[in-house]
ZAKEKE-646127 format. One line per field, with one value per atom (N, C-alpha, C, CB): atom name; x, y, z. Coordinates in steps of 0.1 Angstrom, whole numbers, plus 5000, padded with zeros to 4 digits. Glycine has a CB too. Layout:
<rokes>
a = c(CA,...)
east = c(X,...)
north = c(Y,...)
up = c(Z,...)
</rokes>
This chain:
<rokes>
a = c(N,CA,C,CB,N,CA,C,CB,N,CA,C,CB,N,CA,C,CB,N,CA,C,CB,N,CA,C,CB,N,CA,C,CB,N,CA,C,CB,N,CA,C,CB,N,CA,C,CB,N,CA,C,CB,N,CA,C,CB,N,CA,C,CB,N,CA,C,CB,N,CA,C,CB,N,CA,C,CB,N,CA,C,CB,N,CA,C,CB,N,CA,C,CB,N,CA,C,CB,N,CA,C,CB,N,CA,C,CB,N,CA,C,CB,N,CA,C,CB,N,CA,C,CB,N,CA,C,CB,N,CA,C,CB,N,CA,C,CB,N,CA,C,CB,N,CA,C,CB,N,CA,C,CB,N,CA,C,CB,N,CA,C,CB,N,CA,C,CB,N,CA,C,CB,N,CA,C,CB,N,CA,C,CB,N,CA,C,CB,N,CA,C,CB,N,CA,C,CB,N,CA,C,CB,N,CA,C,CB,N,CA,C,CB,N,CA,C,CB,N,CA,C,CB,N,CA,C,CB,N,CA,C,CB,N,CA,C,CB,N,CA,C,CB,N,CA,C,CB,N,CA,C,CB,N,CA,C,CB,N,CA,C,CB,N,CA,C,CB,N,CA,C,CB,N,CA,C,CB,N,CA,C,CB,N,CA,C,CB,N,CA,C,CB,N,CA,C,CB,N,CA,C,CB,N,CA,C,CB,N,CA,C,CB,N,CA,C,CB,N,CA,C,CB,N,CA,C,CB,N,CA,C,CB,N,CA,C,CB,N,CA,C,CB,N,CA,C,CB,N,CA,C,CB,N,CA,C,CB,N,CA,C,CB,N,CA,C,CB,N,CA,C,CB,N,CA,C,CB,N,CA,C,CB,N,CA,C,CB,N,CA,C,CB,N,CA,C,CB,N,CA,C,CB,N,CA,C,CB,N,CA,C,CB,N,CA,C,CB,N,CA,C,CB,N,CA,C,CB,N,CA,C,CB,N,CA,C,CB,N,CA,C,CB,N,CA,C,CB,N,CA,C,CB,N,CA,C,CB,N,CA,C,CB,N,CA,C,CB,N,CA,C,CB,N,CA,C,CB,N,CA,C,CB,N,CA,C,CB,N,CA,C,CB,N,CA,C,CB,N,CA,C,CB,N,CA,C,CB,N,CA,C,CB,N,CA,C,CB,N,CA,C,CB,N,CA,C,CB,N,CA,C,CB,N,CA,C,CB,N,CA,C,CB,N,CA,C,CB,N,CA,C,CB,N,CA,C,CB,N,CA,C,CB,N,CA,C,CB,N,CA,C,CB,N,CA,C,CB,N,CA,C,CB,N,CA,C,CB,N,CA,C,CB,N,CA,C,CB,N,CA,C,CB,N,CA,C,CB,N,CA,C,CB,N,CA,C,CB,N,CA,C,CB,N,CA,C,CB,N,CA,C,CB,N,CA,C,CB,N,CA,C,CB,N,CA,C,CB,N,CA,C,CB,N,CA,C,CB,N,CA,C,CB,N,CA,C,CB,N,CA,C,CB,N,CA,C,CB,N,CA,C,CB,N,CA,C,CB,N,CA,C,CB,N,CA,C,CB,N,CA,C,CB,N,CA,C,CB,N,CA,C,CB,N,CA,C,CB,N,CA,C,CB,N,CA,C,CB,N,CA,C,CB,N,CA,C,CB,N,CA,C,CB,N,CA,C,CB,N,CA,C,CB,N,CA,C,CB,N,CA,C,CB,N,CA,C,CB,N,CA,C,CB,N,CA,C,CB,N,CA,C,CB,N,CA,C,CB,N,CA,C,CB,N,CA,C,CB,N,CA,C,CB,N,CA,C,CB,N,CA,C,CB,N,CA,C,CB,N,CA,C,CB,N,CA,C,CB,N,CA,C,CB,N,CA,C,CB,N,CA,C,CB,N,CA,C,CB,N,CA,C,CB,N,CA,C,CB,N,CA,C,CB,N,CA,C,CB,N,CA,C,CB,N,CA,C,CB)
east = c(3090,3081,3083,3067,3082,3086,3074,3096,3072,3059,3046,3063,3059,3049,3039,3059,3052,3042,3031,3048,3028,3021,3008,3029,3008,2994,2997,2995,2997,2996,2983,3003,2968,2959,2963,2950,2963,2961,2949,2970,2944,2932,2937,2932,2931,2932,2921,2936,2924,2916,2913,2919,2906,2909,2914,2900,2920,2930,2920,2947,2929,2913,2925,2895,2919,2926,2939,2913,2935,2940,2954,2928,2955,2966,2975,2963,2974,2983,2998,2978,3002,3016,3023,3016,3014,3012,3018,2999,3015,3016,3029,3001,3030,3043,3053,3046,3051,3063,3068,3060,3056,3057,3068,3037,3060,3071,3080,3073,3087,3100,3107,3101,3101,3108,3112,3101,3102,3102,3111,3095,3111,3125,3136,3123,3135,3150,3162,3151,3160,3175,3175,3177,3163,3163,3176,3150,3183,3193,3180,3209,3176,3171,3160,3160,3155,3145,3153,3139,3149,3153,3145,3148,3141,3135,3128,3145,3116,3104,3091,3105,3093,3076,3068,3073,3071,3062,3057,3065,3068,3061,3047,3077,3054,3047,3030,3055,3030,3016,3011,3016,3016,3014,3011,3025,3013,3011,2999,3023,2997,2983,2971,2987,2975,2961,2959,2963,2968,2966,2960,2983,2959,2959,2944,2971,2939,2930,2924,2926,2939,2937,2940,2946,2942,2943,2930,2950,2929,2917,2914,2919,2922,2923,2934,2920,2934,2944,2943,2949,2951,2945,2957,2938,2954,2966,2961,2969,2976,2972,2979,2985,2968,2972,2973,2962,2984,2984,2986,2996,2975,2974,2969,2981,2962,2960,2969,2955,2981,2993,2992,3008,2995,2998,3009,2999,3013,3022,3024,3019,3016,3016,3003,3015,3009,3000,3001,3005,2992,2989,2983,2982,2989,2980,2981,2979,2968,2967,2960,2959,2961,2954,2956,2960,2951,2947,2957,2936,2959,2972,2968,2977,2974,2974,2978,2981,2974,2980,2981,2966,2989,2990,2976,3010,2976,2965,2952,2965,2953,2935,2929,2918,2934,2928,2925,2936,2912,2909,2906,2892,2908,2898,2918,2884,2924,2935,2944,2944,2949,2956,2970,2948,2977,2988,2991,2993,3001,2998,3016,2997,3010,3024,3022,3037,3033,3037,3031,3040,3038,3033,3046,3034,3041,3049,3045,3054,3058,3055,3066,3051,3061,3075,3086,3070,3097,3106,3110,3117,3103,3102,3089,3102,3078,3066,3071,3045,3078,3081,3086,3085,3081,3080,3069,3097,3059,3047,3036,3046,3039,3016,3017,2999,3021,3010,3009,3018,3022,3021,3013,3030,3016,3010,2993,3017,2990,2975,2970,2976,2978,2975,2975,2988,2984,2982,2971,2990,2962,2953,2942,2954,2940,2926,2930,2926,2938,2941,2936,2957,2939,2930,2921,2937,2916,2901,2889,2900,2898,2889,2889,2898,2900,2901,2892,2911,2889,2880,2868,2878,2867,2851,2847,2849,2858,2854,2855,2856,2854,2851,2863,2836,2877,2890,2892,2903,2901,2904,2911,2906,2925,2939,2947,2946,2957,2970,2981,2971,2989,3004,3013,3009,3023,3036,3051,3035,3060,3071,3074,3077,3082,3087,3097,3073,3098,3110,3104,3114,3114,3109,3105,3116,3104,3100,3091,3109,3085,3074,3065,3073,3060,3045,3037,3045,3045,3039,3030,3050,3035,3021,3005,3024,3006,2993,2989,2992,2994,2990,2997,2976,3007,3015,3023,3026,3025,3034,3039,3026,3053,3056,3047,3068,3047,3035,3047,3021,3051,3058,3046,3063,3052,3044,3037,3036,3040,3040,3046,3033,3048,3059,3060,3067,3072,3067,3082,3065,3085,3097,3109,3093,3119,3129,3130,3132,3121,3122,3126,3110,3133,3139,3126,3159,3123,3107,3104,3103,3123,3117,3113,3130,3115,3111,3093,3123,3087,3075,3063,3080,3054,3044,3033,3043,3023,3007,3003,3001,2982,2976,2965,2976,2957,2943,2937,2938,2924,2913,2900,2911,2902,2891,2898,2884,2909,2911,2921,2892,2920,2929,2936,2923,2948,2960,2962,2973,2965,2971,2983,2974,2982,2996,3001,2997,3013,3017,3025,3009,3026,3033,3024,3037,3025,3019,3027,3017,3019,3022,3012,3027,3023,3016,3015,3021,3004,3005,3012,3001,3015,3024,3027,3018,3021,3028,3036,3020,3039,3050,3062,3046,3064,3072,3079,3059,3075,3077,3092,3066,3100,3116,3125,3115,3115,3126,3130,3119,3128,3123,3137,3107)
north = c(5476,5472,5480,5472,5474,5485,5489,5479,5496,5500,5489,5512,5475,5465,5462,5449,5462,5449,5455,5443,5467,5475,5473,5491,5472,5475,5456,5491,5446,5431,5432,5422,5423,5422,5405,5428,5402,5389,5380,5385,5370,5358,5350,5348,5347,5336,5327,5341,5314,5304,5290,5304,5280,5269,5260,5265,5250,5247,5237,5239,5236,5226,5216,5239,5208,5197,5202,5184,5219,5219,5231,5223,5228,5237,5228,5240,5214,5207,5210,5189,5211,5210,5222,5211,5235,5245,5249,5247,5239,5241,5233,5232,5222,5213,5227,5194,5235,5240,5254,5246,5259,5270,5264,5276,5254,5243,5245,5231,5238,5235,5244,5230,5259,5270,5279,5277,5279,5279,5277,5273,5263,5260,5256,5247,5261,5255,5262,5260,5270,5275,5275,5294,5272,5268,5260,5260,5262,5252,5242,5258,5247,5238,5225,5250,5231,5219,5207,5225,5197,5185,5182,5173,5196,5195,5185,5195,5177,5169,5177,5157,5192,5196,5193,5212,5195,5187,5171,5190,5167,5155,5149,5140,5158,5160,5166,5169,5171,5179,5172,5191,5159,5151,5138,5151,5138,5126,5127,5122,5135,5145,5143,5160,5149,5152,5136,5160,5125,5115,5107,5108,5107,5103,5110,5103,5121,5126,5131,5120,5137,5147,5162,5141,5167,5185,5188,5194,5189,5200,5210,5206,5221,5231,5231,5244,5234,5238,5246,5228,5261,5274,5274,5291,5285,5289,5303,5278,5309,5327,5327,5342,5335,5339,5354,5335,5357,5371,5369,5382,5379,5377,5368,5377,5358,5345,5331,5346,5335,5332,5323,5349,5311,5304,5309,5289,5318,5323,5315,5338,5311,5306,5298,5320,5290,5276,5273,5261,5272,5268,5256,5276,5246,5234,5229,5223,5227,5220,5206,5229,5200,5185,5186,5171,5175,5168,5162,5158,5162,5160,5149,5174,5146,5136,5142,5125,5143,5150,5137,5164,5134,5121,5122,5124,5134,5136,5134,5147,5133,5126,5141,5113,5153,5163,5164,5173,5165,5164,5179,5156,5173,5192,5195,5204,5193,5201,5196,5202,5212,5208,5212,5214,5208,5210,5224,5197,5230,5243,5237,5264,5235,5236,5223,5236,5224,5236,5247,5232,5261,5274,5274,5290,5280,5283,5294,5270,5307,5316,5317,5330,5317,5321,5328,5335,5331,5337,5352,5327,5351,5369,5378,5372,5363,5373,5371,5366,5366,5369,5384,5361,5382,5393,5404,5400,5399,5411,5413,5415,5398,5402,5385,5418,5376,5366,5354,5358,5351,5344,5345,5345,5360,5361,5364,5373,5364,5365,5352,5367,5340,5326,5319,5320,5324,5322,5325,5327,5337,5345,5336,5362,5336,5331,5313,5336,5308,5296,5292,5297,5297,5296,5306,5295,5312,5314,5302,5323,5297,5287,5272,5284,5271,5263,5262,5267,5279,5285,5275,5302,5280,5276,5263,5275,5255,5239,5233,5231,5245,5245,5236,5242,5238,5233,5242,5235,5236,5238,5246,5231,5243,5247,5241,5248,5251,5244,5248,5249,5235,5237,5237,5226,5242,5243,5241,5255,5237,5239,5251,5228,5260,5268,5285,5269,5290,5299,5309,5309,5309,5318,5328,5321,5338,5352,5355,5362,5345,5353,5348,5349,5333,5328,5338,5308,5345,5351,5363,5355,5363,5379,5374,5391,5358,5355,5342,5349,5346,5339,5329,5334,5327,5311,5314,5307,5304,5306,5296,5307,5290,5282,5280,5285,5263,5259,5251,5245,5256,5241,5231,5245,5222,5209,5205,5211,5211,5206,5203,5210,5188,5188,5185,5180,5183,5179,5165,5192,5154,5150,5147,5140,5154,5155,5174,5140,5179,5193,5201,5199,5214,5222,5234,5230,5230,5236,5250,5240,5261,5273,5272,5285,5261,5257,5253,5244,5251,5243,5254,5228,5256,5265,5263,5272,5268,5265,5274,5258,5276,5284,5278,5291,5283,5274,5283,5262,5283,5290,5285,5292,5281,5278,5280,5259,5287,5288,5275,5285,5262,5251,5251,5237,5250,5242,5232,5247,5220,5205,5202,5197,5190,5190,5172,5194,5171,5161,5164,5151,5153,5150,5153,5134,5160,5162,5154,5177,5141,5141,5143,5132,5148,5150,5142,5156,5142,5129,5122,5130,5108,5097,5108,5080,5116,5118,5130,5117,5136,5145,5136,5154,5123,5110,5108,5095,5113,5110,5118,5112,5110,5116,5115,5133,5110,5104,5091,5102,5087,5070,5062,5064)
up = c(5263,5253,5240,5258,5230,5219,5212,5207,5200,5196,5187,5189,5182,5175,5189,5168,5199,5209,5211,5225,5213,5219,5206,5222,5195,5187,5186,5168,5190,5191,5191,5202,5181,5184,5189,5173,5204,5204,5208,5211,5202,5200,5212,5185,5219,5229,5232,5240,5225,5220,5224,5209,5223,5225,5213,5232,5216,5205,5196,5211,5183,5176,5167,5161,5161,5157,5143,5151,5138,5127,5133,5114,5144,5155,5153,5172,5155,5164,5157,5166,5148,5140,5146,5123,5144,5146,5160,5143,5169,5187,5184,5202,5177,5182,5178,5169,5166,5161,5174,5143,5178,5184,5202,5186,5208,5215,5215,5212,5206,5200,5198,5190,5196,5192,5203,5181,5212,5225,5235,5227,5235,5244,5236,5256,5228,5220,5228,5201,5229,5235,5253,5229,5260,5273,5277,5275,5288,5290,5298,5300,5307,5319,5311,5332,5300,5290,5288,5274,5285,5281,5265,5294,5263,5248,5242,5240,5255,5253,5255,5263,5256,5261,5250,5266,5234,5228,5225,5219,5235,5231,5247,5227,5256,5265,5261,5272,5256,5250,5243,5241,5233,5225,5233,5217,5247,5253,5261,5262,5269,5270,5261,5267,5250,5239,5242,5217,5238,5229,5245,5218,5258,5266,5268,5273,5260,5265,5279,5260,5285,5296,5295,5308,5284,5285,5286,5273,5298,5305,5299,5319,5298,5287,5283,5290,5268,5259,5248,5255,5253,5240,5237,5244,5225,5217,5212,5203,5215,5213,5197,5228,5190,5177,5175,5167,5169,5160,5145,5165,5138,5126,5120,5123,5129,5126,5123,5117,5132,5126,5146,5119,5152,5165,5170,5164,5177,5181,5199,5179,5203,5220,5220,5234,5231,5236,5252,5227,5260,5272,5273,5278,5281,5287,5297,5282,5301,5316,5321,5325,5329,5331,5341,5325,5346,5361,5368,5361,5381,5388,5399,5394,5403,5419,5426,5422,5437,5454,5465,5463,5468,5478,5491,5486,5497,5508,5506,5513,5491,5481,5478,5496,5478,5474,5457,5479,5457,5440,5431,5439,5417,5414,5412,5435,5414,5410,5397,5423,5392,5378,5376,5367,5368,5367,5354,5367,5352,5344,5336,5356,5321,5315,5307,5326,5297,5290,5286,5281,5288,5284,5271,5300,5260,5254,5239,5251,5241,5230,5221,5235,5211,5200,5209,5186,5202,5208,5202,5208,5185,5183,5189,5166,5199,5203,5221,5196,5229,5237,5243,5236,5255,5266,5259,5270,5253,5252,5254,5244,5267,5272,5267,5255,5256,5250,5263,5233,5267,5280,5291,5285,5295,5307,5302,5317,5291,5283,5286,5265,5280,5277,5294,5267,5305,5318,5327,5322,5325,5331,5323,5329,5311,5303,5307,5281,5307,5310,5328,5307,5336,5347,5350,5358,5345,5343,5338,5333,5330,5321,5332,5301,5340,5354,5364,5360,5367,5377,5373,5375,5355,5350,5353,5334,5353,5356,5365,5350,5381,5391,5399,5391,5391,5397,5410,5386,5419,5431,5433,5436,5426,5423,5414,5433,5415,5402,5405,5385,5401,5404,5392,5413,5391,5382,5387,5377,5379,5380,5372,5376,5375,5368,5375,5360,5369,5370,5383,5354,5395,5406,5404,5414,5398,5399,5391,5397,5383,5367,5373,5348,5381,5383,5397,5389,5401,5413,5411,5422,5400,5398,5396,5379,5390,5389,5403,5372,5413,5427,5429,5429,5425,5425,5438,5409,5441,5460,5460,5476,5466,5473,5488,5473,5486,5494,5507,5484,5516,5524,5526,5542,5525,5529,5518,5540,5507,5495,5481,5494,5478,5471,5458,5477,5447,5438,5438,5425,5442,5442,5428,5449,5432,5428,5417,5421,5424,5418,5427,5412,5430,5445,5445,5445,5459,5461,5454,5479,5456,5448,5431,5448,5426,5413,5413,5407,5422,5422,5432,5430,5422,5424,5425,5416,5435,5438,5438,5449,5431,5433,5439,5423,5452,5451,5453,5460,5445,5444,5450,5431,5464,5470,5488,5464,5482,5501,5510,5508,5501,5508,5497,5515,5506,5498,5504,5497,5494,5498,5506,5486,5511,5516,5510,5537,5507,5506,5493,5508,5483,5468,5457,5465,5448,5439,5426,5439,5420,5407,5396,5405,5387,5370,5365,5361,5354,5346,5341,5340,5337,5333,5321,5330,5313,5301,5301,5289,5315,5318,5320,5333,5321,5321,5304,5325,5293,5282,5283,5271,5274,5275,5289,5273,5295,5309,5306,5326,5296,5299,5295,5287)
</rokes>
């Protein structure tokens, strides 16, 4: 960590209507260089708001400046398990990456889950970073056509689901 990251005052907020450009750009800047992205998570976030399912959606500022954005919504589990959400897009600049804002925006992001008495949450995402905040591979729980070490569950009530988990139709945008 070098000595900026270290004095970072970061805000972690919920997002408000005069963000939104603000979140598309941070996105975009985000996975731009991802090989594994298909370079739709903004329009994914855009399908969400407009569909009116982001459960929560913050945005970490420094300086007053949108540096990172978290969102989550509501999921399907085939076995009829309710109350569960899906985590993602996470996304931080790429000159404020690796200094806390993620794993800031992750922690306050299911907290704020906890609050609205969610069950659990699942993700797709990179094997080794979701596990410090409780994420596990679940056997017997799937996400289809993702390879299970890519696909993550947390439940905060003790059960985990079993069967297919899907995400909303507007995780669908850019497949089409």
């Amino acid at each position: 960590m070098n000595q900026q990251s270290m004095n970072l005052k970061i805000v972690i907020r919920k997002e408000t209507d005069a963000d939104v450009s603000a979140i598309n750009e941070v996105t975009v800047a985000a996975f731009k260089s991802l090989e594994i992205s298909r370079h739709t998570e903004q329009f994914i976030i855009d399908a969400l708001r407009a569909a009116g399912v982001l459960a929560v959606s913050l945005v970490a500022e420094v300086d007053g400046r949108v540096v990172g954005h978290i969102a989550f919504s509501p999921l399907t589990l085939s076995d009829g398990t309710r109350d569960w959400y899906g985590l993602g897009p996470v996304s931080v600049l790429p000159a404020y990456q690796r200094q806390g804002i993620g794993k800031a925006l992750i922690q306050k992001g299911l907290s704020r889950l906890r609050d609205l008495k969610a069950r659990g949450c699942c993700l797709v995402g990179h094997p080794g970073y979701y596990l410090k905040f409780g994420f596990k591979n679940v056997p017997g729980l799937v996400h289809e056509g993702v390879p299970p070490e890519l696909f993550f569950a947390v439940s905060f009530d003790g059960h985990c689901p079993q069967g297919t988990v899907a995400f909303h139709e507007g995780f669908k945008v850019g497949n089409r």
